[in-house]
C-alpha positions, 0 to 999 in steps of 0.5 A, a space after each residue: 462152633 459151640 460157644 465153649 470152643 470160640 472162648 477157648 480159641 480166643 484164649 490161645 489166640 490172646 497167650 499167642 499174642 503175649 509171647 510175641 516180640 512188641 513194636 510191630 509185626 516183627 520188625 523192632 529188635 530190641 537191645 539192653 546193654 551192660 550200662 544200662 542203655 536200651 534200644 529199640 532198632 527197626 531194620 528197614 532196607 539198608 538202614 537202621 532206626 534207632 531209638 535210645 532210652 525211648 527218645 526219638 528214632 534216628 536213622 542209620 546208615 548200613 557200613 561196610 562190616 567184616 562180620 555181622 551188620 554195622 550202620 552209623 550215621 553222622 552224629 557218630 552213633 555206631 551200631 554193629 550187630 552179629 547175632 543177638 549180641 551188639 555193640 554200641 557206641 556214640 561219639 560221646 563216649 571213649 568206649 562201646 557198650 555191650 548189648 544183649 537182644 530181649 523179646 520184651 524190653 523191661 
């Protein structure tokens, strides 16, 4: 290979890797919701790791959901998903967020 084309596959290689989701090999989800909460979510088999504002990851419980997916743990977090919307809530709150999935959170 000439040396203009390796230049030129390493350009795409590193805009390629600029569109891709961050958090690893595609497995964090992120979500920014209408209060101004962010989270980052990684699905791992029946549960959801969750981390609010950038704090520490807590895990989450799958529960049962009529529609989409919705886990909880014991704190009184609850996180129920469908599609790239979802709604979230704590125990210390009286009513849930509404939140939006993004590729790259801000």
């Amino acid at each position: 290979m000439t040396t203009m084309k390796v230049a030129s596959v390493g350009a795409a290689a590193l805009l390629l890797s600029a569109c891709a989701a961050v958090g690893g090999p595609g497995v964090s989800t992120y979500y920014e919701c209408d209060r101004g909460t962010r989270l980052k979510v990684d699905f791992v088999g029946d549960r959801a790791l969750v981390s609010v504002n950038g704090g520490r990851a807590e895990t989450m419980r799958s529960a049962p959901a009529a529609s989409g997916a919705m886990y909880e743990n014991r704190a009184g977090w609850r996180l129920h998903t469908k599609g790239n919307e979802a709604m979230w809530n704590t125990a210390l709150r009286s009513s849930p967020e509404t939140c939006r999935q993004v590729m790259v959170p801000r």
